[in-house]
N, C-alpha and C positions, 0 to 999 in steps of 0.2 A: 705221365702220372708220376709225383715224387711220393715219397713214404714221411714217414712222422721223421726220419732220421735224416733226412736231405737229399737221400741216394732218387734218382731215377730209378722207374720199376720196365721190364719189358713188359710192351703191350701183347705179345703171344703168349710165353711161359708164366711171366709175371716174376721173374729172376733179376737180380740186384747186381751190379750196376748196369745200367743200360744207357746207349744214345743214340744220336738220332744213323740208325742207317736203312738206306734205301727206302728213306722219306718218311720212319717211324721210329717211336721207339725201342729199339731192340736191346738184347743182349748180346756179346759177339758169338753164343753158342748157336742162336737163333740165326746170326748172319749170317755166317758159316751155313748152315745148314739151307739157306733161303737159296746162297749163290749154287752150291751143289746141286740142287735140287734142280735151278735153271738152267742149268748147264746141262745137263743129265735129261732133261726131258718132264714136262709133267706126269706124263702119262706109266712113269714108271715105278710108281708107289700105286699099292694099292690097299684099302682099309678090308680087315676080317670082319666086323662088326658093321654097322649100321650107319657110319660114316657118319658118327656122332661123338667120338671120344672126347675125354676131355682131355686137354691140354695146358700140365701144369711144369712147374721148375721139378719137382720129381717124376713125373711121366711124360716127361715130352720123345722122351724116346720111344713109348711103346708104340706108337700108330704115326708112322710117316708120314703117310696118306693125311692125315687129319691135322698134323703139323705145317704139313705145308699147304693146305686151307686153309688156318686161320691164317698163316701169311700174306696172305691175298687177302681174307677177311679185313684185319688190319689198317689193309692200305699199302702192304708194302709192294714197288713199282718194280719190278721185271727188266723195266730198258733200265734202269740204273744200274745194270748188272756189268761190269766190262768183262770182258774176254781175257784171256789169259794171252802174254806176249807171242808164245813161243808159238798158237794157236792163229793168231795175227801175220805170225811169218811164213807159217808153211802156206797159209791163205793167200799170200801174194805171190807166194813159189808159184803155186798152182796156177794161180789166174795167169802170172807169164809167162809159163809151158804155155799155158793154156790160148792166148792171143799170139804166140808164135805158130801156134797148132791152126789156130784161124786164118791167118795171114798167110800160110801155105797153101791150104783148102780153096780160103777167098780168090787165090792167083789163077787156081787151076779150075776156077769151076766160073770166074769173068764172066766169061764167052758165053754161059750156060743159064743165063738169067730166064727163070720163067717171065713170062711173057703176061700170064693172065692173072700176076700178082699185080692186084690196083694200089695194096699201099706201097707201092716199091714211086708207086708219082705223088707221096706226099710228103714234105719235108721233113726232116730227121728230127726234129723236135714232135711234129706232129705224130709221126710212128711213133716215135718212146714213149708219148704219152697212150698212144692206142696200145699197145704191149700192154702199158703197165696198167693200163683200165681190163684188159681183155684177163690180165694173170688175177686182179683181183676180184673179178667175176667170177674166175677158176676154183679162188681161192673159197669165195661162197660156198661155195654147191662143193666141192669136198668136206666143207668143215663141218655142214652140216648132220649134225645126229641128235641124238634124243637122249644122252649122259646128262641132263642137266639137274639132275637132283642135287648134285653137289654145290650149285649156287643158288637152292633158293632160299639161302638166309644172307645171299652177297647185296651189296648197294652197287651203283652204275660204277662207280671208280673198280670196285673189288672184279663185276666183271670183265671190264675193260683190260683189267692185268690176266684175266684169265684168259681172253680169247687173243691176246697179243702173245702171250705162250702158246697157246693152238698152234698160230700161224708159222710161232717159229719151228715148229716142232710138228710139219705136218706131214714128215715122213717115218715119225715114230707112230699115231695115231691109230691102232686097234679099229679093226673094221668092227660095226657095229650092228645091230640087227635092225633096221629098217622098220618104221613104225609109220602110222596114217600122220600126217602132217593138221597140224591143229591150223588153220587158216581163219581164226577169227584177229581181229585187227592189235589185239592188247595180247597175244597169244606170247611165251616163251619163245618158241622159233624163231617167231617173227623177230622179236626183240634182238637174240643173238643173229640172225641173217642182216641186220640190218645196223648192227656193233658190230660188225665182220665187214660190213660194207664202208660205212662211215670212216672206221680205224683203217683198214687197207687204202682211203685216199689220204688219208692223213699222212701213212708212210711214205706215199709215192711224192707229199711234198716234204716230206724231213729229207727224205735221198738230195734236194741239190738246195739243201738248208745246213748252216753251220750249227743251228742251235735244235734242238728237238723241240717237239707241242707239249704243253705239258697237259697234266690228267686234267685240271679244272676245263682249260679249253677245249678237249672231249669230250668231255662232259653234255657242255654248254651248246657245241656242237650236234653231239646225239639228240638232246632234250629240245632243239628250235628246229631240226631238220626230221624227227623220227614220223610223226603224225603225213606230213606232204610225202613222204619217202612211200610209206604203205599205204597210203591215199592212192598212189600210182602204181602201187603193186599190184592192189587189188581189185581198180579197177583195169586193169591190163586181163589180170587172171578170169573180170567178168564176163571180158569180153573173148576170153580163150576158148571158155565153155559156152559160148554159142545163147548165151542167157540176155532175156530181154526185159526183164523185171530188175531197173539199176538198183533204182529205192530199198526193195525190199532184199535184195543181196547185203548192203550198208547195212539195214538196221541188221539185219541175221548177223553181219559180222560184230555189231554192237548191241549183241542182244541183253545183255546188263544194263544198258545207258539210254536214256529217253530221247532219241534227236530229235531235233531241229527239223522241220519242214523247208527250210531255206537250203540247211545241210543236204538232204536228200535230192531236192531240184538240180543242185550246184554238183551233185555226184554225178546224178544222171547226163547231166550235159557236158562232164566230163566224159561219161564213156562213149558217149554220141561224137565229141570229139577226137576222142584215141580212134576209135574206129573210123574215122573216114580217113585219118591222116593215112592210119597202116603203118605206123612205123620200121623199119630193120630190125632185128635186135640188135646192131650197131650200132643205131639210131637213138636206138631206147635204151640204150646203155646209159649213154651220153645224156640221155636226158635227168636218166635217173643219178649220174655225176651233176648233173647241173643244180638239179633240187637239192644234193647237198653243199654245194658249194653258194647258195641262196640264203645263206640262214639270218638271224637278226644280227647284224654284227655291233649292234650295241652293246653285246654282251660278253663280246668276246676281246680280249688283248690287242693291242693294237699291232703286234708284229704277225701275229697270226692274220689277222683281215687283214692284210695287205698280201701276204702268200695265199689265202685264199682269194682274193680279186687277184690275183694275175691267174691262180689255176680255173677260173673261172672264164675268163678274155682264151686262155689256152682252148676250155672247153668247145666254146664258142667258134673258133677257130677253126676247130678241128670237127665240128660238125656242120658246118658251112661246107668245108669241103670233101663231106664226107655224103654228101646230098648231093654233089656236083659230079662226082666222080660214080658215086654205083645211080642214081637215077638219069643221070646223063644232062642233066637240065644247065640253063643258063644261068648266068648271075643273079637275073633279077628272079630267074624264079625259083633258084636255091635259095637266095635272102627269106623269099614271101615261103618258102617253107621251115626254114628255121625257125622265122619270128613263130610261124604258128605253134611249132613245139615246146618252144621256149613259153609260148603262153600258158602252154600244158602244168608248166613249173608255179607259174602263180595262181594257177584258177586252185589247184590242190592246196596250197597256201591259204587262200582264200576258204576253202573248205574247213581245213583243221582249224583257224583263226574262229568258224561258227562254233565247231564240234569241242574244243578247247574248254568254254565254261563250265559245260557240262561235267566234262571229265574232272575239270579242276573242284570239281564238289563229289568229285567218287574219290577221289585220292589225297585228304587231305594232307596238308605238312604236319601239325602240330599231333593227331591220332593217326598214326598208322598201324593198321589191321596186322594183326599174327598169320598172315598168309603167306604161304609160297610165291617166292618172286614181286612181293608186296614193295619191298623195301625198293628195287630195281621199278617200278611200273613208278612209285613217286618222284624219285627221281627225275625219272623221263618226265613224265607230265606234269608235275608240281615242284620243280627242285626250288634249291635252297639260293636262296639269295646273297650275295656278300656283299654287294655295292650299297652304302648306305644313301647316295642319291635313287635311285628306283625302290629305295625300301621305304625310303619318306613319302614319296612320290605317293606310292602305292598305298600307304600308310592316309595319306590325305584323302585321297579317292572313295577310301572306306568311310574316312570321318566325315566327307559331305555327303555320300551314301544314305551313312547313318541318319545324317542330322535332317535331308530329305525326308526320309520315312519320319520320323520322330512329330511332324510339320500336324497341326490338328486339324481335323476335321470336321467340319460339321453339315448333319443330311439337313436339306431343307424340301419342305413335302409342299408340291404343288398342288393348288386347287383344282378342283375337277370340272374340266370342263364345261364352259354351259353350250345350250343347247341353241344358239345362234344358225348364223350361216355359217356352212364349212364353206374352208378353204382348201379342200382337197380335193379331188375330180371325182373320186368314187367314194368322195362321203369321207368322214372321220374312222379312223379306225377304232378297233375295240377296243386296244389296250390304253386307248386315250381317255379313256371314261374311266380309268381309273385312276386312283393315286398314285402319280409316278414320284421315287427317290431318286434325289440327285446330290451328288456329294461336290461341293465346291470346296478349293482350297481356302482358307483362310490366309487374306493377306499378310505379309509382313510388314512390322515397321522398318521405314528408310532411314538409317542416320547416317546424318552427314558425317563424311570423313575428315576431320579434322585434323591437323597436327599442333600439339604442343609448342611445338618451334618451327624457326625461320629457319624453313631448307635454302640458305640460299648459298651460291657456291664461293669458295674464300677465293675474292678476284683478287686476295693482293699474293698471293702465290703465281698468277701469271705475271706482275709484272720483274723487269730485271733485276739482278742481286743490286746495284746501283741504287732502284729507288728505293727498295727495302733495308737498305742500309741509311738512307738517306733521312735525318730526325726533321721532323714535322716543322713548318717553315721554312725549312731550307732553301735557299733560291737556287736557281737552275747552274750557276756558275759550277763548270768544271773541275775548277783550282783548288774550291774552295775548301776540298778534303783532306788537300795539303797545306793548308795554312797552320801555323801554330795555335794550340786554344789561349785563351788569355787569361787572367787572375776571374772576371768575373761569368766564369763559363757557366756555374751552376746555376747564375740569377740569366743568363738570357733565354730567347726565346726559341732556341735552335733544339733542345732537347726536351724533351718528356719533363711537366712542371714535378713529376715525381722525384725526381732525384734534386734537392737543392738543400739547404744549409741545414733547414731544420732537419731532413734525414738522415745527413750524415752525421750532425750533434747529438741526435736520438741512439745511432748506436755507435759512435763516437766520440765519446764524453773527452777527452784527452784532447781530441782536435776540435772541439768546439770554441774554443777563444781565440786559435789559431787566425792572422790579420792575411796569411795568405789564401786561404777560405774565404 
């Protein structure tokens, strides 16, 4: 935002001069106070009031708490924060005590390997990756609580920065008082259990990536994978509680929203297949990593979907042999039980892909509802477009939409029956005696597509610089490029009849009597 005077304004206080830091724009009072705050922990401000203060260039001091919300409101990004050097060095002290401390342990304890550890037989890639899926399972189910009042006027970016603080900071976290878990499908919880989920694989590919994800790709990520992700949640959870009504679980969790009949068939024989599989929860981790790692990636950066297909091939990898190893089974029939898991990931696709329109007419972009966590539910199911080819695209879809419905109609009413011989087995029906309507499209006219001009293609651009240089008549002689021109060049037949006497006397009056001319 600029002022009438030229200055940038901060987008938190509203304080002059401001620029762009940690991805908005601030003032450096506001910076200051953003990096502290990261540094320090979120959890360590708290609001006296309502957690609604305002937040101006003369009160930004009073409510911490509230200043560092709108920070986040904002937009402003968290991983853009660096650490402080000296905070950097004692960090790599530690960690080399700390791997000399290993290396002593590791020599002396060799000999002493448990035996009935299975992942100690999978390859060291494969284990890092099962670690770092198992730590952010972990990190789920701690983060989870029921604080979330204070984001519900955030958008998906604003929570994204908030629950990537949780994560860093989840050994300052205030335990909390335990409430009934909302389990309908658009629920809060769900939403942050599954931003907690999402975000946590995303870090485990920035760890052996030079460059970090940025927030759009999050985003984009959250908003194509969130629907398949709780698809599989909550059909797991249907099939937890022993419940044999799939249908009528679905609509209960979408009791706002009108589905689909197709929707509800395609759940049900989802849970008909979760249940015979029986997955591990090792298994169904993995799976539930695979469903995110599935998304549309037409929409996402090209360096990102290409780190995401190889964490993908990883996935894959490591649940192949994660089938082979605690079910005990052969090649061929840990494959044929992979594929069928992996199938698990599209049929849910296929679901949310019904359930989808639906939604996309509860949530729209252009009026969004003054609800709690409104701003975040559009997001997810209706974001925002930035690619102006899928905006045309889309754009077009509506305009033949439109111009279908628009198309006239007209009823034409049939004559009634006469009373002949039927041609039915058990006689004429009764509604046949009466006037039936029947609405026929009205045809359109065909016009021919014509073009104005000759498309045809300029073939003397295929041929060599040689013959395009070469003036009209010319004969094929080699030489003949090198010869010298002679006094009467302009009257023969080797150049263009445009260039000759009279046009150079037309704007050459001075060399028009000229006898070497």
């Amino acid at each position: 935002m600029i002022s009438n005077t030229g200055q940038r304004k901060c987008a938190v206080c509203g304080d002059y001069p401001a620029k762009i830091h940690y991805g908005v724009l601030a003032c450096f009072g506001c910076k200051g106070f953003f990096r502290r705050a990261v540094k320090d922990g979120r959890n360590k401000y708290v609001c006296r009031f309502d957690k609604n203060c305002e937040v101006t260039k003369f009160e930004r001091n009073a409510c911490r708490y509230c200043r560092f919300r709108k920070c986040l409101l904002v937009g402003m990004n968290p991983d853009f924060v660096r650490p402080d050097r000296e905070e950097v060095r004692e960090k790599l002290r530690g960690q080399k005590s700390l791997l000399s401390k290993k290396k002593s342990v590791g020599r002396t304890l060799s000999n002493k390997t448990d035996g009935d550890d299975w992942t100690l037989q999978l390859p060291s890639n494969s284990r890092k990756l099962l670690n770092d899926l198992s730590a952010v399972e972990n990190d789920v189910q701690t983060l989870a609580n029921d604080g979330y009042d204070g984001v519900a006027e955030f958008s998906l970016k604003s929570l994204i920065a908030d629950r990537t603080l949780a994560r860093k900071s989840t050994n300052q976290i205030c335990p909390q008082s335990k409430q009934e878990f909302d389990h309908r499908l658009l629920s809060i919880q769900r939403v942050v259990a599954a931003t907690d989920f999402i975000d946590g694989l995303v870090s485990v590919i920035d760890k052996d990536s030079s460059r970090k994800t940025t927030v759009e790709d999050k985003c984009t990520l959250i908003s194509s994978t969130f629907l398949p992700l709780n698809l599989l949640d909550y059909a797991a959870r249907t099939i937890a509680k022993d419940s044999t009504f799939y249908a009528e679980d679905l609509s209960k969790a979408l009791a706002d929203h009108q589905i689909e009949k197709n929707a509800l068939s395609g759940f049900a024989f989802l849970c008909d297949r979760l249940k015979k599989l029986s997955p591990t929860p090792i298994e169904y981790s993995l799976v539930r990593a695979l469903a995110v790692a599935t998304p549309d990636r037409g929409v996402l950066s090209n360096g990102f979907s290409e780190h995401l297909c190889a964490l993908h091939e990883s996935l894959q990898e490591l649940l192949f042999r994660v089938i082979k190893l605690l079910r005990g089974k052969s090649s061929v029939a840990a494959a044929s039980t992979m594929a069928n898991l992996i199938a698990l990931v599209y049929e849910s696709k296929a679901i949310s892909t019904t359930v989808l329109p639906t939604l996309l007419r509860a949530f729209p972009r252009d009026d969004i509802k003054p609800l709690p966590y409104q701003k975040i539910l559009t997001d997810i199911i209706n974001p925002e477009v930035y690619d102006l080819l899928i905006t045309m695209s889309n754009r077009h879809a509506a305009d033949s939409t439109s111009q279908r419905a628009e198309i006239p109609q007209f009823a034409l009413t049939a004559p009634p029956v006469s009373s002949g011989p039927s041609l039915f087995i058990n006689g004429p029906s009764s509604d046949c005696n009466q006037h039936c309507d029947h609405q026929f499209t009205a045809p359109q006219p065909i016009r021919p597509q014509t073009l104005g001009f000759s498309c045809k293609l300029p073939l003397t651009m295929t041929k060599s610089i040689e013959d395009m240089l070469r003036p009209p008549g010319m004969t094929e002689d080699p030489n003949i490029l090198n010869r010298p021109l002679a006094r009467d060049w302009a009257d023969g037949v080797r150049l263009t009849p445009v260039f000759n006497r009279d046009v150079v006397a037309q704007f050459f009056p001075e060399l028009s009597e000229n006898p070497i001319l």
